[in-house]
C-alpha positions in Angstrom: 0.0 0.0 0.0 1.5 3.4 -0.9 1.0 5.9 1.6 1.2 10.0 1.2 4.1 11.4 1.5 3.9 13.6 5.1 3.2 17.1 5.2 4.0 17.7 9.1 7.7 17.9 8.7 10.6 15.9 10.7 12.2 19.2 12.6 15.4 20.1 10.2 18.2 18.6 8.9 21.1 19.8 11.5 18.6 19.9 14.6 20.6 19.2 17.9 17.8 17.1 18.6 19.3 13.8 17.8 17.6 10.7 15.5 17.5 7.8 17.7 18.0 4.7 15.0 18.2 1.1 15.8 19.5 1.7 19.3 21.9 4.4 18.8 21.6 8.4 18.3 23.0 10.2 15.6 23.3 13.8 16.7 22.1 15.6 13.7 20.3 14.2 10.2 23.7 15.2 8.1 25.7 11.8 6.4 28.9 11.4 4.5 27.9 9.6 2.0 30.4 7.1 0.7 32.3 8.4 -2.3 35.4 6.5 -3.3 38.2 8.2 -2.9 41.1 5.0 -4.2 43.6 5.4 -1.5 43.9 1.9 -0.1 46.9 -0.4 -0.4 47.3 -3.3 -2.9 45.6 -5.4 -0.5 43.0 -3.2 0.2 43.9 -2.1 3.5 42.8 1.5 4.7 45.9 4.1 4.7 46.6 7.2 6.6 45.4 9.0 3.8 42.1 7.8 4.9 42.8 9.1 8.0 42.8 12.3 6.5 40.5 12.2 4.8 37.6 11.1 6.8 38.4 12.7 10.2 38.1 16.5 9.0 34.6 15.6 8.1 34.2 14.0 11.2 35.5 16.7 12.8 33.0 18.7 11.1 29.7 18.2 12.3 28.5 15.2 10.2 26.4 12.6 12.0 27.6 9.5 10.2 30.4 8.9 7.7 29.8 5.7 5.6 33.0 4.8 5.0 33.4 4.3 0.8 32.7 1.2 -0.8 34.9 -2.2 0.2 34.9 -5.1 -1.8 34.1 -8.9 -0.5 35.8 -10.7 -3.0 39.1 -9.9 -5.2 36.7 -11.0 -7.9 34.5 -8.0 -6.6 37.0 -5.2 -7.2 36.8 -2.2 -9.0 39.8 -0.4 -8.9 43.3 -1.9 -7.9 43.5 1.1 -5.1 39.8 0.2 -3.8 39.4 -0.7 -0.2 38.4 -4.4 0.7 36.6 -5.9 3.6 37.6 -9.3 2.1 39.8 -11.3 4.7 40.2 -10.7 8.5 43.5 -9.3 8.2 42.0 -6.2 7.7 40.0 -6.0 10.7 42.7 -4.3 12.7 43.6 -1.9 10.5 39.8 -0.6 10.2 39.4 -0.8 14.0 41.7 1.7 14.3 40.0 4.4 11.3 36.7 3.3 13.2 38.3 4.7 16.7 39.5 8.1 15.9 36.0 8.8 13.9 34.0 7.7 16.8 36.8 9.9 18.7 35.3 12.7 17.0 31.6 12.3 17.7 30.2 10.8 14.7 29.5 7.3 14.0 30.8 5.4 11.2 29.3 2.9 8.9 31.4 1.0 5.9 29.5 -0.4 2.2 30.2 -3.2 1.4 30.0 -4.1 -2.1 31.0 -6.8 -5.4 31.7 -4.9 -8.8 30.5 -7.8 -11.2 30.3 -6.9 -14.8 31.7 -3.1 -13.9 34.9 -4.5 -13.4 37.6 -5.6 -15.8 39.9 -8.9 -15.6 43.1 -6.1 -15.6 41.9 -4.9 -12.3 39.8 -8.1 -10.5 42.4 -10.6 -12.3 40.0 -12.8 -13.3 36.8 -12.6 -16.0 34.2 -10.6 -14.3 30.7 -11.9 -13.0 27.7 -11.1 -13.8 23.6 -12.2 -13.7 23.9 -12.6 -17.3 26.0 -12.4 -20.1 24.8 -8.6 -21.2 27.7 -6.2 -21.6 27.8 -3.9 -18.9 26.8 0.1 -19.3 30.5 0.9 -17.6 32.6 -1.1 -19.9 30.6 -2.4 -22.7 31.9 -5.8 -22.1 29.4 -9.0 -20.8 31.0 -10.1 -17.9 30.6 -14.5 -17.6 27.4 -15.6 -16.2 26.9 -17.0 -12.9 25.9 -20.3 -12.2 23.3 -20.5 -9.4 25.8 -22.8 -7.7 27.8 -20.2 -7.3 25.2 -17.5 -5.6 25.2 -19.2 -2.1 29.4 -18.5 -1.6 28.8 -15.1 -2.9 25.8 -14.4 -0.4 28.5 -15.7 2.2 30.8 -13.4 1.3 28.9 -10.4 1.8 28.2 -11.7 5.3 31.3 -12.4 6.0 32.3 -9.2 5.1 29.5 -7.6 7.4 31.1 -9.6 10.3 34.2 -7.8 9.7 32.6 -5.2 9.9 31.1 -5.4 13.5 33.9 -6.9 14.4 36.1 -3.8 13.5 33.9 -1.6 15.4 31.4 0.2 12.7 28.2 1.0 14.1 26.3 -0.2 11.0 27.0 -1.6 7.5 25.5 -0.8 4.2 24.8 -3.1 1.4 25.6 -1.5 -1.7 22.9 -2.1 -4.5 22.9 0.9 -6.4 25.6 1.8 -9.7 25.5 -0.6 -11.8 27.1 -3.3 -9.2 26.5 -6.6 -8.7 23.2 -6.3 -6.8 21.5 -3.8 -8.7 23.1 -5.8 -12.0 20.4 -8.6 -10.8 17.4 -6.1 -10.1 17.9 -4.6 -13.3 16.2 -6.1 -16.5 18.9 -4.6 -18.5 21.3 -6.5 -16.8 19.6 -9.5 -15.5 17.9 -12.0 -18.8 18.1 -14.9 -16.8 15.4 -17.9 -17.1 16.0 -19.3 -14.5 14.7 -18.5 -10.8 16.9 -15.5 -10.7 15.6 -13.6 -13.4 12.5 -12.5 -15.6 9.8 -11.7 -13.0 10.7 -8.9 -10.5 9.9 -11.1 -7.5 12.9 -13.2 -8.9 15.0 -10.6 -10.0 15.2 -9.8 -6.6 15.9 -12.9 -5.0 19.3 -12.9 -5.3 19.7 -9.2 -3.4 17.0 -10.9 -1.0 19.5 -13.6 -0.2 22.1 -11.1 0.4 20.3 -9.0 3.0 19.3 -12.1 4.4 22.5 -13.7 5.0 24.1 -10.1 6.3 21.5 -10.0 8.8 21.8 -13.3 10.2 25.8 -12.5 10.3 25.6 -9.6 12.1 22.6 -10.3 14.5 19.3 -8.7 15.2 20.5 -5.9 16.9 22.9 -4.2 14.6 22.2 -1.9 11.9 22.3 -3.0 8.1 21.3 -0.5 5.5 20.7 -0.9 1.9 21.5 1.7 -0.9 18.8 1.1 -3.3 19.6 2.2 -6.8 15.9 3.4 -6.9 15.2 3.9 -10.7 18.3 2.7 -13.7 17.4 6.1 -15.7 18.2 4.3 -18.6 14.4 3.1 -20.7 13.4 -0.2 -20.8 15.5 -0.6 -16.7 14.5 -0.6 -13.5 11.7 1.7 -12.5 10.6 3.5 -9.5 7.4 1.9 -9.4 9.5 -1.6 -8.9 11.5 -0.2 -6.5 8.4 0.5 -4.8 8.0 -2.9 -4.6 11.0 -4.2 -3.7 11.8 -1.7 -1.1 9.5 -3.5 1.5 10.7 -6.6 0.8 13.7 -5.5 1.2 12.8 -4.3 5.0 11.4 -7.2 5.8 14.5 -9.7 4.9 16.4 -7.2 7.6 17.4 -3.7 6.2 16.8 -0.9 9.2 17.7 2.1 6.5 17.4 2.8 3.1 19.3 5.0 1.1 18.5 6.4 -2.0 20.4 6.2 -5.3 19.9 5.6 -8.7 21.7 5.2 -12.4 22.8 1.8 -13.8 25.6 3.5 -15.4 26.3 5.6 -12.4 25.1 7.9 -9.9 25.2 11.5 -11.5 22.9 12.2 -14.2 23.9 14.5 -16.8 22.4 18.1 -16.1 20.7 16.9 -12.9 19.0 19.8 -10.4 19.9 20.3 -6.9 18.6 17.6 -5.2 18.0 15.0 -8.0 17.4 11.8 -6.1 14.7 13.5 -4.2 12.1 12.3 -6.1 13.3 8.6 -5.8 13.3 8.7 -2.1 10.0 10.4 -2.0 8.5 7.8 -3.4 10.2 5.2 -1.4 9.1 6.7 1.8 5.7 6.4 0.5 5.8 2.4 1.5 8.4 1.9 3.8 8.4 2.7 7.6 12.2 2.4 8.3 14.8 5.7 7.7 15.4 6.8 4.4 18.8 8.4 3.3 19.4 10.5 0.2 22.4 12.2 -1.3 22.8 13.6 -4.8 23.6 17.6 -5.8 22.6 18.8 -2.1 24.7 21.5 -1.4 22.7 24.7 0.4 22.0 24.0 3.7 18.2 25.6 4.0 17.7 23.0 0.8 18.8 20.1 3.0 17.2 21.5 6.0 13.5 22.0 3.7 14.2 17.9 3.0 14.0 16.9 6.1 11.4 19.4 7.4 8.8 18.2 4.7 9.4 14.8 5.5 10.7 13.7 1.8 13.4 11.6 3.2 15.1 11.8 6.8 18.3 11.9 6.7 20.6 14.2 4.1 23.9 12.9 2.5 26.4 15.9 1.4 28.9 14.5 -1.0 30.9 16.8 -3.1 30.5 20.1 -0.9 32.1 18.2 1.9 34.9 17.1 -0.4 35.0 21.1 -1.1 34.8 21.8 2.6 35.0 19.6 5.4 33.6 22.1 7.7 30.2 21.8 5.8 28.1 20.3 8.2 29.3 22.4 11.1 28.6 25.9 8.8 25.1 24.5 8.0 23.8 23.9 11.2 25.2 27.6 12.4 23.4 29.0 9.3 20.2 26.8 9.9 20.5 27.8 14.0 20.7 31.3 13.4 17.3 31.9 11.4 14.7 33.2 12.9 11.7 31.2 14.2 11.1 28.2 15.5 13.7 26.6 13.2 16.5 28.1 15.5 15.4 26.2 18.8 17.0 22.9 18.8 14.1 21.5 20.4 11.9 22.2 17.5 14.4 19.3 15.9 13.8 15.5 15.6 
């Protein structure tokens, strides 16, 4: 059942009133989204660069960082400097990028993702994977198709990899399902022309992304936080629509996802000549059949913008990607500017 979007407004976006979510507060509705930034070592261990680069934000005001996409599998890689989640040596290492954000205030979550056909063999060493043999909008190249044998170990792995996770201290982990990777790959029809119980109908399209969330949340337990970043629409025709995603998104709830975020693009996230604000529409219409959280990010970059998202209840929470890259202090500017309005706005009581 779609319900209307509400009118009464949530508070605003950098409210000192905090958001309490799945047994933890985040002390404003402001996220670093997570944009790859390709400093990792060969292995895919975090860097002091990432040290840097994270901890101004941090620093800055921002409620939750979501540290950038981690592979679970070399076969899963995109880039050779990409970070991984892969193996338990890197636990440690992440513990300690974990401790100095939570040092700061925030909290931290890390994606966790497989590239399938938007890799290439130069980079994950081997022929990529893919739900079908369908070149891929990122390389033009059909990755080898999986066999449904082979779905169960990669389910695993993502669990796994969200074990990692908890165990390296993040307070939450987010299934990546959005660009034109391997999840949203088997969601799409572009990407998905199965015939077998993996593809053709929606409701087995998404079976396989089903499976995932599924075997992430029994990993991690009932208590901690897994979140989902829906690639909401492919904005390609003939892909995945809205209206599907309106469908799946409760499903996707139900198998264990506390927060959605918002995304969309098969062939990636920016579309050309976009507005402000260009995934607003997408979470909108998500919020219209899903009770839990709903995250979006996409060309927000004036604070009273962010602050009029929130307020009008078109999604909860705000992610700021490139004007944090442009200035760490972002968050920390917005929530003076949006404090020092007249009105009710300015009382951090009126927040949520």
């Amino acid at each position: 059942m779609v319900r209307p979007a509400s009118e009464e407004g949530r508070g605003y976006a950098g409210s000192a009133q905090a958001l309490p979510w799945k047994g933890m507060v985040l002390r404003n509705r402001i996220v670093m989204p997570p944009m790859a930034s390709d400093l990792a070592t060969p292995e895919g261990e975090p860097t002091r660069r990432h040290f840097d680069h994270y901890l101004p934000r941090a620093r800055g005001g921002v409620a939750l960082v979501i540290v950038e996409h981690s592979y679970v599998q070399p076969g899963g890689r995109l880039t050779p400097t990409q970070l991984g989640i892969h193996h338990d040596g890197v636990v440690e290492p992440f513990r300690k990028l974990v401790a100095a954000i939570h040092a700061t205030g925030a909290r931290v979550a890390i994606q966790i993702t497989h590239a399938g056909g938007a890799t290439t063999e130069a980079v994950c060493g081997s022929q990529p994977v893919g739900p079908s043999e369908v070149p891929h909008p990122r390389t033009g190249r059909a990755p080898r198709a999986l066999g449904e044998d082979e779905l169960p170990a990669l389910a695993e792995a993502f669990a796994a990899a969200a074990r990692r996770a908890r165990l390296a201290g993040f307070d939450a982990v987010e299934i990546h399902g959005a660009h034109g990777f391997l999840l949203n790959q088997f969601l799409s029809p572009l990407t998905n022309r199965r015939q077998d119980r993996y593809g053709g109908s929606l409701e087995n399209r998404a079976r396989f992304p089903l499976e995932v969330v599924r075997a992430v949340r029994a990993a991690v337990g009932p208590d901690f936080p897994v979140m989902y970043r829906l690639g909401a629409a492919d904005n390609v025709p003939g892909g995945l629509t809205l209206e599907e995603s309106q469908e799946v998104a409760p499903l996707l709830v139900e198998a264990g996802v506390d927060l959605l975020d918002i995304s969309g693009g098969l062939g990636g996230s920016r579309p050309a000549g976009a507005p402000p604000g260009y995934f607003v529409p997408l979470a909108v219409g998500i919020k219209q059949v899903v009770e839990v959280p709903v995250l979006v990010t996409g060309g927000i970059t004036d604070p009273f913008f962010a602050d009029e998202i929130v307020r009008t209840g078109k999604a909860d929470l705000v992610g700021i990607g490139r004007a944090l890259l442009a200035d760490p202090d972002w968050a920390r500017k917005a929530i003076d500017a949006l404090r020092g309005r007249s009105g009710p706005a300015a009382a951090p009581e009126a927040g949520v």
